[in-house]
Structures are given as C-alpha cells and as structure tokens.
N, C-alpha and C positions, 0 to 999 in steps of 0.2 A: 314662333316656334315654341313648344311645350318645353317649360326646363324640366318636368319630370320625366325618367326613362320609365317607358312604358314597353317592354321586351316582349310581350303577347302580341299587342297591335303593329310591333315593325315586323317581329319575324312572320306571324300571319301573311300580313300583307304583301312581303316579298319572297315567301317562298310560294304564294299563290301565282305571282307579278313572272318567276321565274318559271313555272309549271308550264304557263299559258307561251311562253316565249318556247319552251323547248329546248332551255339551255342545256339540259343536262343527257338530252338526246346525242347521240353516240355520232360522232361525227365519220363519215366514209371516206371522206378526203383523201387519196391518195397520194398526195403531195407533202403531206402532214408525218413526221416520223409517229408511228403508234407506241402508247404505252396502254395495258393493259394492268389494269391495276383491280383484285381482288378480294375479298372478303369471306375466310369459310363459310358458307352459307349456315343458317341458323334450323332446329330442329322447333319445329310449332306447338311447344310446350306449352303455350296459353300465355303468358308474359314476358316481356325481357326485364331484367335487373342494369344497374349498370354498369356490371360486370361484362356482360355482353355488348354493350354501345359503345366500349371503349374499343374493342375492335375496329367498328366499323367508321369512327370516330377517325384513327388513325388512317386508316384506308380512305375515308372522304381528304383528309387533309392533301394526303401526298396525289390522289386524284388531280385536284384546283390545283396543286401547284405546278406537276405536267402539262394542263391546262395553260396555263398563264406562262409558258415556258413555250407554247407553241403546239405541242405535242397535238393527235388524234387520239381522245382517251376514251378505255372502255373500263365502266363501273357497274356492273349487273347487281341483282340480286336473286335469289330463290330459296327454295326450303325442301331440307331435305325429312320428306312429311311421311316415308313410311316409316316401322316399325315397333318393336312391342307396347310402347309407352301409348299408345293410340286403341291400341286393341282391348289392353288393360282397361282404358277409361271407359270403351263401349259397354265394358262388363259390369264395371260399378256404377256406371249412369246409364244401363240400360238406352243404347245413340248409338248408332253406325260412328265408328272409327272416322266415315267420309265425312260426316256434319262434325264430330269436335275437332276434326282436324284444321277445315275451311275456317270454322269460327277462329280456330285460335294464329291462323296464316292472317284473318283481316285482322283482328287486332294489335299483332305484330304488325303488322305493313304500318296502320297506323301511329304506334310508337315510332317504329322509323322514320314516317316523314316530320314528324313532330320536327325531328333530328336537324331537319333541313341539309343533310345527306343530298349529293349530286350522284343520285342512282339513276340509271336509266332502266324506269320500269317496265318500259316497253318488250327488255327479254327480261322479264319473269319468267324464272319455270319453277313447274311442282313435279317434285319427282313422283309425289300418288297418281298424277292426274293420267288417263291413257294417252295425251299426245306427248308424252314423256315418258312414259314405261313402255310404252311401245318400241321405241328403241332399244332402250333397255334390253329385251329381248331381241330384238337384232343384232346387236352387238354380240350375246351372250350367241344368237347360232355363230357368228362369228366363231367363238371360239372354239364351239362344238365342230364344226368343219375344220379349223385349225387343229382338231384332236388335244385341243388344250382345255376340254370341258370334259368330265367321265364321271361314271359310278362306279362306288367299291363300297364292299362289307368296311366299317369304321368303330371303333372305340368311341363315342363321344360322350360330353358331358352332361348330363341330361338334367331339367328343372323339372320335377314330377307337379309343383303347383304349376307353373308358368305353362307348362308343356310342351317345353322344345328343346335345342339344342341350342349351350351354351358354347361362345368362344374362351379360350383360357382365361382372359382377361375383364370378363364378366364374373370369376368368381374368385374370391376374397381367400385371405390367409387360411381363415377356416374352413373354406371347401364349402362356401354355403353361398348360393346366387344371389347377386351384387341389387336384383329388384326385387324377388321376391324372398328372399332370406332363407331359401329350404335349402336342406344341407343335399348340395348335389347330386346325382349318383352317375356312375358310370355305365356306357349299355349299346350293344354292337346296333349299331342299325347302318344300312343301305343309304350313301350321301351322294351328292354332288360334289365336286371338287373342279378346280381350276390348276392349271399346271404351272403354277410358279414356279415351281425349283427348276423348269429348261430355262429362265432367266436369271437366275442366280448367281449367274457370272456376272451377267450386263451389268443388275441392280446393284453388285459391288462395285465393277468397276466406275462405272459412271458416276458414282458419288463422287470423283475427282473432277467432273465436269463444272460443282455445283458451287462455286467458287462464292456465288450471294448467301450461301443456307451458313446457321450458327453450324460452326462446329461440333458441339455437341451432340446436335440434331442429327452427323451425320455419322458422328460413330453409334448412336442408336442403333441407327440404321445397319451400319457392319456390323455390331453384336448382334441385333435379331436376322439376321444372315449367317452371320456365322461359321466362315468358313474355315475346316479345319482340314488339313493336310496329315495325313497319316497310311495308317496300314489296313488292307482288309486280311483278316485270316481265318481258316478253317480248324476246327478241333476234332477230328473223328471220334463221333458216339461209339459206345462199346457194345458190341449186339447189336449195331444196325447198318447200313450202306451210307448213312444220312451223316453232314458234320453241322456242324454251331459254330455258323459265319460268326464273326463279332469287326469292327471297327475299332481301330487303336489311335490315336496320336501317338503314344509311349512305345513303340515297338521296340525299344530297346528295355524295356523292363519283362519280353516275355517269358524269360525262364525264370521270372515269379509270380507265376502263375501260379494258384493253389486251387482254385475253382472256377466255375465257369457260373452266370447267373442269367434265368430265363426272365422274361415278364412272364407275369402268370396268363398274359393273354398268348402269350406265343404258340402257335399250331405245333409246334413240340412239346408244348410241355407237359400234355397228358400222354404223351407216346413214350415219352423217357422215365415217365415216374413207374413205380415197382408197385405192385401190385399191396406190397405191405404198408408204401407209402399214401397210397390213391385217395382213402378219406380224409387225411391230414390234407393233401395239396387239396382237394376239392372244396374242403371249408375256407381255405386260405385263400382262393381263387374269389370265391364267393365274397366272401368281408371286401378283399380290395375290390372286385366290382363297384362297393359303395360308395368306393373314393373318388376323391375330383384327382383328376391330376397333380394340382395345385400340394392337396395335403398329403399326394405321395411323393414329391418331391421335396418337400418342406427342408430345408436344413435344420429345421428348430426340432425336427421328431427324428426318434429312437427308428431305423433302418428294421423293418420287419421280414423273417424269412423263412420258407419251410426246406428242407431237402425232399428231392424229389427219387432217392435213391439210384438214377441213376447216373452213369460214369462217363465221362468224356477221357482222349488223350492230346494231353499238352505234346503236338508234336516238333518241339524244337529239344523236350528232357525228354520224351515218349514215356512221361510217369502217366499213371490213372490220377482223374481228377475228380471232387465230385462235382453233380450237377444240384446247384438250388433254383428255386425264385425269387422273387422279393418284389416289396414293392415299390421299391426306387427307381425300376427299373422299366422304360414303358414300352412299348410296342413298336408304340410310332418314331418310335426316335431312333436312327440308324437300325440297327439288324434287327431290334428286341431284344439282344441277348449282349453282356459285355464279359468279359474275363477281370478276371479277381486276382489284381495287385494289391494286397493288404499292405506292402511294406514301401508303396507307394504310390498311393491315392486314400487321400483325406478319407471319404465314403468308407471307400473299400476296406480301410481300417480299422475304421468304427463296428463294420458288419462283423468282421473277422471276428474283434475283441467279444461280439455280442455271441455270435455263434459258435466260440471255441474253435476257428478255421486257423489253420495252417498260415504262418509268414515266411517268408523268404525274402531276406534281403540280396537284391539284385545292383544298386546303383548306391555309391558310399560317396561323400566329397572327395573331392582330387584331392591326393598329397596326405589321405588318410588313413588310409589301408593299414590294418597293421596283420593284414593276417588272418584275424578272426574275423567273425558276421558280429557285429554291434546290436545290442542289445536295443530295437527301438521305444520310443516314449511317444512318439506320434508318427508320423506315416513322411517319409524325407521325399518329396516332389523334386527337388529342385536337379541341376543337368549334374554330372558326377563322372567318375570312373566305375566300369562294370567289372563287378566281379562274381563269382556262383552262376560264370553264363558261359561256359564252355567255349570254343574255341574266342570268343570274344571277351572273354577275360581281359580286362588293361586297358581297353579301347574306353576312347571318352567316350559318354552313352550319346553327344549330337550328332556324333560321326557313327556311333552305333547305330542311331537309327536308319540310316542307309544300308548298312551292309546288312542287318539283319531281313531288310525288307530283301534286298538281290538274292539273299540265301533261300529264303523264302519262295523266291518265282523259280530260282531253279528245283525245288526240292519241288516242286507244283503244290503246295498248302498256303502259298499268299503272295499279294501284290500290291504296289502302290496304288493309292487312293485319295480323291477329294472329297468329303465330305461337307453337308450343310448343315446348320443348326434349322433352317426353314424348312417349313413344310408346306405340300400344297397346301390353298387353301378352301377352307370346307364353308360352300356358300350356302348348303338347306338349310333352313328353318321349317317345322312345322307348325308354322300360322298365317294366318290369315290375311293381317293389311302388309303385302310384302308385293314384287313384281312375281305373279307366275313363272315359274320355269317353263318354256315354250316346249313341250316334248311331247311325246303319243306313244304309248308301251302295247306293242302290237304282240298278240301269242306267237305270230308269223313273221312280220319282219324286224320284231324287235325294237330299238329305242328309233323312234322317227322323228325327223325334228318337225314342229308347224311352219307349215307352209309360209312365205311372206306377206303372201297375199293378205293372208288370215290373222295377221298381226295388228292390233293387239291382243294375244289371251287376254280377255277383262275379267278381273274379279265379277263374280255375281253376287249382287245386292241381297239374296234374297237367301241370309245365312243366321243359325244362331248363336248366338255368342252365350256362353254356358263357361270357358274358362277350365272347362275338366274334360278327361279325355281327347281323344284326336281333334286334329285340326278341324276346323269348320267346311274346310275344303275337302277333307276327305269323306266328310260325309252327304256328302248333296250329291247325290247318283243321278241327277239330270246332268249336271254340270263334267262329272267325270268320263262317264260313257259317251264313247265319240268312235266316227268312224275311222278305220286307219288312213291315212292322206295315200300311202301307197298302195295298198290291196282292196280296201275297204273293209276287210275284214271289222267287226266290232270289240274296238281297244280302248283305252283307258288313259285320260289325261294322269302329268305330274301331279301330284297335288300339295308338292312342295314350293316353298319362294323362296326368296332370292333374301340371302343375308342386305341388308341396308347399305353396307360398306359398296355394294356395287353401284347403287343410285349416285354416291357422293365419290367414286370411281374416273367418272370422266363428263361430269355437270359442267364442267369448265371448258368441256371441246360444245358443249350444245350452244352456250351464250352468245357466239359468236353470229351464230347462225338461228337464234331460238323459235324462229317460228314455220322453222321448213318443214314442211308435212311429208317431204316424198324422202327423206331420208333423216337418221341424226344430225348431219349439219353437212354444207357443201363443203368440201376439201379447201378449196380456194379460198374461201374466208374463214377458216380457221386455222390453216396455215398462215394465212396475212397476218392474224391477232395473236397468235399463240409464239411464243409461250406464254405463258403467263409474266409479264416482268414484274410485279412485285406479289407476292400469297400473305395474306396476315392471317395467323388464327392460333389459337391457345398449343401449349406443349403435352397437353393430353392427346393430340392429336400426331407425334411425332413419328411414330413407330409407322402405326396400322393403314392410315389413310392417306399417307405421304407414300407408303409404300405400292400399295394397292395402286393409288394414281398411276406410279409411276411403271408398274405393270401393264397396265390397260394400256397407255402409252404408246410402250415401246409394242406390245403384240398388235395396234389398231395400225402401226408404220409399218410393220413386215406384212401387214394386210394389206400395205396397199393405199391407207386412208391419210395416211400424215406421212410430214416430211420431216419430221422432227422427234428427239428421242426423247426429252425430258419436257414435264412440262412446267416449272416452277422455275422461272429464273431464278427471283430470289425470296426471300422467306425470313418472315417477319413472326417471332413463336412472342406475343407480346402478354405480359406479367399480367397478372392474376388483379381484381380488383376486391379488395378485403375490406367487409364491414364490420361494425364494434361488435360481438359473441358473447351471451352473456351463458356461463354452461354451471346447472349444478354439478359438483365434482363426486356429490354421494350419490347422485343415482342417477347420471350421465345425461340428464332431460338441457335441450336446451330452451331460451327463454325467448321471448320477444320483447324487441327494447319496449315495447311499450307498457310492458308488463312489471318492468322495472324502474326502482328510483336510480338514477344513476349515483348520487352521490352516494347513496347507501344501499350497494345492489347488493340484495338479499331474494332470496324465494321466496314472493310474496304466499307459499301456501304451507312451507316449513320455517321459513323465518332462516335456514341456512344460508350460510354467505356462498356469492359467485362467483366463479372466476370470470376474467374479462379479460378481454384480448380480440385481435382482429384476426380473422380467419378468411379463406376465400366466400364469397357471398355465395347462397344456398338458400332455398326455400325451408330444406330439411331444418337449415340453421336460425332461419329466422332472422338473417341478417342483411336481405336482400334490400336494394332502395328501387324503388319503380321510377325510369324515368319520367313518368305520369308529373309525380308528384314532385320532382324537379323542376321538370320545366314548368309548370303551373307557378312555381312561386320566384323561379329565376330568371327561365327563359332557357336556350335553347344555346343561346351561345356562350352565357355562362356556365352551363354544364360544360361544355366541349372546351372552354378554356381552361376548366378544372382537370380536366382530364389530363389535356395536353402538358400541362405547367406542372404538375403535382407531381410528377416522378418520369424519369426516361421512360421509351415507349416498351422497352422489354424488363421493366422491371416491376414486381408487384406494387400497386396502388393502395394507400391506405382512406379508406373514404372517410371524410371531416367534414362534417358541414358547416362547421368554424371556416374553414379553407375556403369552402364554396363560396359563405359568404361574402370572404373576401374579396375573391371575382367577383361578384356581383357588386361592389360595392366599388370598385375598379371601372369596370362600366359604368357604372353611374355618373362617376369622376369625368371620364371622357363625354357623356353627352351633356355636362355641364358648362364644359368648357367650350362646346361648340353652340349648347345654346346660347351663352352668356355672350361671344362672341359677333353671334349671329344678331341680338337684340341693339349689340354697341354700334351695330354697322348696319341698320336701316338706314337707306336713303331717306330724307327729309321730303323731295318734293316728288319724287318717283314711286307709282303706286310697285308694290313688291308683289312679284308674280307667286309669292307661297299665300298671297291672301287669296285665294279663289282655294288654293286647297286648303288653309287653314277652316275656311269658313265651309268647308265638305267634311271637318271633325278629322284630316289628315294632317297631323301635326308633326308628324315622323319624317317626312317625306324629305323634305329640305336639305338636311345634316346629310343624306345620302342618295344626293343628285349633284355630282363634282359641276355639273356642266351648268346647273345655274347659279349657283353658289360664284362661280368666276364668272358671271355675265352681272351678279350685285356689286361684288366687285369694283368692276370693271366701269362702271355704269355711277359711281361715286366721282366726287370734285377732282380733277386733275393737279399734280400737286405744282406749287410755285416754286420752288427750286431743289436744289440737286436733295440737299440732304431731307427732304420730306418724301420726294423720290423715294430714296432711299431706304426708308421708314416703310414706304406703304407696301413697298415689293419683300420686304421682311416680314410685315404682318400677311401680309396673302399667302407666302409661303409657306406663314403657321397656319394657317386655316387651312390650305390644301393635306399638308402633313396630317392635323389631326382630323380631316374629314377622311382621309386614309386611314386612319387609324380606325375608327367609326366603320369605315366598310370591312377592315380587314377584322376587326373582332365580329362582325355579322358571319364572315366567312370562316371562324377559324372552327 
C-alpha cells in the first residue's frame, strides 16, 4: 500500500466505482420510511465559489446519514436557468441566452460531482428547458381558471437600461436598479398578477405549523404579511357625491385628524385639485413618477407635498379638512389615500411640521390630563387616555378603538377591518429568456388561455437581442399573430414572461416525478416524497421564495393535485461563507488577493493602505475561492471537512486556507496510520491479494475494502494463548476503527 495520500486517484476512482453501481439512485422501496432531503437549487452563473458548495455540502451529509439510518432518500438537483443575468450576457457576448446558459449548467454540474455529492442525477431539471416550462405554464392556466391569475393598469418600477420591470427588492436605498444601476422610474403599465392576498390568512396562520423553520425566518414571514387589524372609513369630498376611503389601525385617534393625503397616483386626485392648484400638483405628480418606491418611502428623506386645494369632512368633528398628496404615500398600499394624525404618527408629524398643517392632540398618557392640550416635541404613539374627542373623552384609547369603530357602522361612514401589508404578486417581465405567459388577446373573445394541447408556448430562436427598447418578443410579428384558439378570429400572443420566482415556485413538486412528459408530476409520487423534510439554502432567500413556494402549495391542493399544505418540513437558512476583502477605503475599488502583498496590503497602483476583513464571497468582491482549485490541491474530502468543522452549519464561515490545510494534513495523519499498519501486518508466507491491484498502479484500494483488510487478518498465525488472543483482537479492532475512519472522512 502507498504511504502517500494521493486524494485525486481515491476520490476519482470511487466516486467513478459508485456512479457505475447507482448508489446514489433514488430508491422506491416502499417499505423504507422516506426522507427527502434538499438543496436550493443553484442559478447557472458560470461558476460556483465555495460559498455555494457549503450548502450542498450540508445537504449531501444529512442525505448519507438518513441513508445509513435505513431511510428511502431523495437528493435531486437542478437549476433555476431562466432570467435577466442570461439575457444580459447574450447582449455583451453577442450568444443566445440558450448556449451561455447550457455552457455554464455543464460546468457547474461538473464542479458538483467533483464534490462527490450523493445527487441523483437522473431527475435533473432545467427550468429554461421546454419539458419544464411547459408546465410551468400549466400550472400557471391553473390559476388562470382558479381566477387567481388577472390583468390590471399597475404602478411599477421600471429599469429604462435593463427594460423591464423591477420587484421592490431589486432596487437599492437610492432607487437605482440592483443590476443595472439606472436610477429607477416609475410608470403605469398593464401586468399580470397572481392573487396571493386570498391566502393571506392561511400563509399566516400556517406558519404555526412549521415547528422545523428558525424562528426568525418565520416572523419574516408575518411581517411581510402583515396583518393589521383596524378600521376602514370614509371622509366626504366637499363639492362632490365621492368620499376618501382610508384604512386606520388608530381609530381612536380620529378626531385628530387635520388632513387627509392622496398618492399622487390616486384617480382622485386630479378631480379634487382646484383648478388654481392643477399646475403645481401636475409638476409634483410628474417628479414622483421618477421615484422607485423604495426612495418614496425612505425614512432617511424629508416627506414631500403639494396641496391640492381641495376639502374633505372629518365626519366624526364634521370640520372641513384639507386635501394634499405626498409622496410617502403609494397607491398600492391599502386605499392610496391615509388621514393625517400629526400629533400621532411619527410620518405624519414630520409632514405637519414641514407644511405648516394643523396638530391636534387627541390621546395624552393616563393619569396625565391636566386639563390643557400639551404642547408636543415629537408625535406621542403610544395607547393613552382620549381627550379633544367628544363624547369619548376619558375612555382609554384600547377600548376606544372599539367604540369608535361601532359608532362608526352606525352612523354608516365606517367599519371594522382586516387589512394586509401583502400585495398580490406582479409576475410580468418584459424580456425574453423567461417562461411565456400561455394567453391569446382576441378583439372578440378577449384573454383566451392556450389550448393544453399546444403547450409548450416555445420561445422562438430566431430573435435580436439589442438590450434597448421593447422586449425581443414583442417585436417578432410571426411569433405574436396567431389565430384565436376559440373563434379564430386573428389575435395576438402575450408577449410577456413569467417573473423567475415562479420556476423556483414549485421545482421541488417536479423532482419526485422529473421525467413525466404527460403532466408536471403524478400526484401519487409526490405526495409519497413531499414534503420536503429537510430545505437548506441561504437567508436571502427568506421572505420571497419561501413565500411564493408556499402559495403554489396550498392553491395546487385546493386544485386538486396535493394532499398536503406546506411544503418545507424543515429549513436549514445556513451562514454565509466569507473570503479575506481587500477594499481601497478612498475610492471604494475592491482588490484581488492576488494583486496584493498581504503582509503589506497597499494599492499596488496608488500605493494607499487597505482595509482587510472577511466579507461574504463575491465575484464583484474578488474574494471568491473556486472549488476547482481546491480540490485540485486537497481533494474533495478535505474541502468538505473544512466546511463541516470550521463553524456550525447556520453560522457565517470564515474561509482560511491555514485551516484547510489543516484538514488535509489530518488526512494525511490517518492514511499513515493505516498504511504503516497495513505494511507491519503482511503475512510472511501468504501471497496478499492487494498485489495484483497494487501492480494495476491501484494503491488506494486496500485502506477502503473493510472486507479484505479482516480476511488479512484473519488469515495471520493463530495466537498461543489467552493473553496474545487478546492482544490481537485489540489490534484488529484498531484497524477496523481506523479503516472506518478512512471511509467515513471519504464520505464526509
């Protein structure tokens, strides 16, 4: 046996040895309790770092150990390979989105197996590919028949470089989009939407189901839900039949009310403005069109507002009130329009002071009161005694909020109310590498969905990617002109696709089932595998795609297709993997280590000093390590002991290749000890069945075959009495131990 560890020629040769066997083939067994063990699948960026292998890392371990527990395990992979970052590349490399995408899915796959990962590749899916997006659009008439898919006039955040529509959280403090850096704008266009807020109860309540998820993960989840309990009420415009709905939690603060505030998008708020006001709101309308959302909500900016001269009545004092806009205030969020407590609500205080508006203190601390109205110095939230509020004068304001709301239904100007912070969600994008929306805009019978038959809509190949103006897809008129599926009349495809979030939506009900061509997956083996019992993937993903999953979910079981409401037993959000960052601090550039001395890291191009510290790995950063070049110099299992060892599985990793080495130098130790072992304990007269493989150049072999390793053994001088006995069944049980040891850091 070799005493040197050579970690290329073992792991080679047995993760080839295990391919051929089909170990990591998905077993069916029905007798077997299943575990379903995941991995968020990966976007086909062109590399992984090892920032990403530590996921899957995690996920192979608890895989093998379900395995060896008894268990029927399922370990899939796939990639979620459509949008923008693909489109983008076809534009600066002049390449179909479809070729850089494939290229960079093989070369990930093979970092993966590098990994020696127990994935069973066999359900690979690509969400670009059509026997995957075809569903996709099934799924999605789904909802269209469910009437949980529509179109409506929308606000949205628009990238004028990129050319599409942005989600809120694609753009940055400064309202300038997260890939292409143009400062957003705002801009009414015609969308697709999905009707999340009818599940809005379930998605809260069921978070008590999820007893495996962190906790934090799941108050996320409630705050971007958001449900708030309150009042709805009406205020009558002055001069018209029309009132300005608003939404309250505080209803006991309404008789300080001093104003009422529109968004500037709201379909009132050119009908209320005065005709002396109309160029003023019209400039002001226009500016905040430029904004993201993002920077009209900002808590860090000054609250912008015009009056629109006209007057609302506060009907609980029946005073005239005026009406403004602002920009704080958005459209899409409950009515568009809120009422103005200056002298309690933070915002609303700030605006007041800004615009010279009217305070009213309505709610004072208990045990306070002396009589007069307090002079305030910030805006008092907190629950209190009501005073300056007529017949509710003395009432604490918790118990006020009830009686104000009953006074309210009987007077008919308001009632109680549930409100949500969620809003449906908005799936169009206008580009190209996305799933088609499956639809047919008929002059005569209007939105038609495509036929099933006719499923896949395919992307057509034969598009130019330019990067400026409309989509690629709206301008190819062979592609769009189609007959109506029900008159025939001649109509016109969508020529929007499908936000990304829906591919990576419910990829986890397809794996079960990955290669059924007559539907997205048979009911019966997806309810066998699912839920999911364990999900591992980063906490950027907490909010959007945990949510989204668990949408699709529960509306694909009131369909009909599942027997189960959740799908993520449990949930593993595992820490960050951070490289050394070397960043200049005068002009924000960062460095590549290799650009620098470490001992004396300076900008090799101004000679200024750097700051250094470990950051999450980034390509942008420069800090990324390629598992390539890893394993090439360690191996495969000392990466994955590094992983493992170096820090709990949900806390950030500090990558050291001090540390590394250390692993590897730990391995080493162990196949020392077994060869040194193995060399003491050659039989004399007995030819050793490793010389036929040793003289095939297979010098690995030996150390991790338990079963001949105890036939050498075994096959040595019998001992002459008790205590050499004794002796020799201690030494065998060291060798089997560390020959264990030997297989289990192969597998770890």
């Amino acid at each position: 046996m070799e005493s040197r560890y050579n970690p290329n020629a073992i792991e080679s040769k047995w993760q080839q040895t295990w391919a051929e066997q089909g170990l990591d083939r998905t077993s069916e067994a029905s007798h077997q309790p299943k575990f379903y063990a995941l991995s968020m699948f990966p976007y086909p960026s062109g590399s992984l770092h090892m920032g990403h292998t530590r996921n899957y890392v995690i996920t192979d371990v608890i895989a093998r150990h379900k395995r060896m527990q008894g268990y029927r395990v399922l370990q899939p992979m796939g990639w979620d390979a459509f949008g923008l970052p693909a489109e983008n590349a076809a534009i600066e490399r002049g390449i179909h989105p479809a070729k850089w995408t494939y290229e960079n899915i093989a070369q990930m796959k093979g970092q993966l197996q590098q990994l020696g990962l127990s994935i069973d590749w066999s359900r690979e899916v690509t969400t670009c590919s059509p026997e995957y997006y075809k569903w996709t659009q099934w799924i999605f008439l789904e909802f269209f028949q469910a009437g949980l898919a529509y179109q409506k006039e929308a606000a949205v955040n628009w990238d004028p470089i990129d050319g599409t529509v942005l989600a809120n959280e694609q753009v940055d403090s400064e309202g300038r989009s997260w890939r292409s850096g143009a400062q957003v704008e705002r801009k009414m266009l015609r969308q697709w939407f999905l009707k999340i807020t009818d599940y809005a109860e379930q998605l809260l309540l069921d978070l008590e189901q999820l007893a495996g998820w962190p906790e934090r993960v799941k108050l996320m989840q409630a705050n971007w839900i958001g449900k708030s309990v309150g009042a709805y009420l009406e205020f009558p415009i002055i001069g018209m039949d029309e009132k300005i709905p608003v939404f309250t939690t505080r209803p006991d603060t309404v008789y300080g009310v001093t104003y009422l505030v529109l968004a500037p998008e709201h379909p009132l708020t050119r009908r209320v403005t005065t005709t002396k006001r109309l160029a003023e709101v019209e400039q002001f309308i226009q500016e905040v069109g430029n904004q993201s959302e993002i920077e009209r909500t900002s808590d860090e900016k000054p609250k912008r507002g015009v009056p629109t001269g006209g007057k609302a009545i506060n009907p609980f004092t029946e005073q005239e009130i005026p009406i403004w806009i602002a920009d704080y205030v958005l459209y899409e969020y409950g009515t568009g329009a809120v009422m103005g407590v200056p002298a309690h609500d933070t915002r609303d205080f700030q605006f007041a002071h800004e615009q010279n508006l009217a305070i009213q203190v309505v709610i004072v601390p208990s045990g306070e009161n002396t009589g007069e109205t307090p002079e305030l110095k910030a805006a008092y939230t907190e629950p209190g005694m009501m005073i300056n509020s007529g017949s509710f004068n003395g009432m604490v304001s918790t118990e006020g909020k009830q009686a104000v709301i009953e006074y309210a239904e009987k007077q008919g100007f308001g009632k109680a109310q549930v409100q949500y912070r969620l809003r449906d969600w908005l799936i169009s994008r206008q580009r190209y590498w996305g799933a088609p929306i499956p639809v047919i805009h008929c002059p005569k019978c209007g939105t038609v969905p495509v036929p099933l038959a006719d499923l896949p809509v395919r992307l057509p190949e034969d598009v130019a990617f330019t990067g400026r103006g409309a989509s690629p897809l709206a301008e190819l008129e062979s592609w769009i002109n189609v007959p109506c599926p029900s008159c025939g009349t001649t109509a016109k495809r969508e020529t929007d696709t499908m936000d990304t979030f829906i591919d990576s939506s419910w990829y986890f009900l397809r794996y079960p089932d990955a290669q059924n061509a007559s539907l997205p997956f048979d009911s019966a083996k997806t309810n066998d595998w699912m839920p999911v019992n364990q999900y591992v993937g980063g906490i950027e993903h907490a909010i959007l795609h945990l949510l989204y999953s668990r949408f699709f979910v529960k509306v694909l079981r009131d369909r009909g297709l599942l027997n189960f409401s959740e799908p993520f037993q449990c949930l593993l959000t595992q820490g960050m993997v951070q490289g050394i960052t070397y960043k200049n601090p005068a002009t924000g550039k960062y460095l590549s280590p290799a650009q620098v001395n470490p001992t004396e890291p300076k900008d090799p191009e101004t000679g200024e000093p750097l700051q250094v510290f470990y950051e999450k790995m980034s390509k942008s950063k420069y800090n990324g390590v390629a598992p390539e070049e890893v394993l090439a110099k360690y191996g495969a299992d000392t990466a994955r002991m590094f992983i493992l060892f170096k820090a709990p599985p949900e806390k950030d990793l500090e990558w050291d290749d001090a540390d590394v080495e250390g692993q590897f130098r730990f391995l080493n130790r162990v196949w020392r000890i077994v060869a040194e072992f193995h060399e003491k304990n050659q039989p004399q007269t007995v030819a050793s069945p490793w010389d036929e493989v040793e003289t095939k150049g297979d010098s690995t072999t030996k150390a991790l075959a338990p079963e001949i390793a105890a036939n050498e053994i075994s096959s040595q001088k019998q001992p002459t009495d008790r205590r050499q006995e004794t002796g020799d069944r201690r030494q065998e049980s060291g060798v089997r131990s560390q020959e264990s040891g030997v297989r289990r850091s192969e597998h770890i």
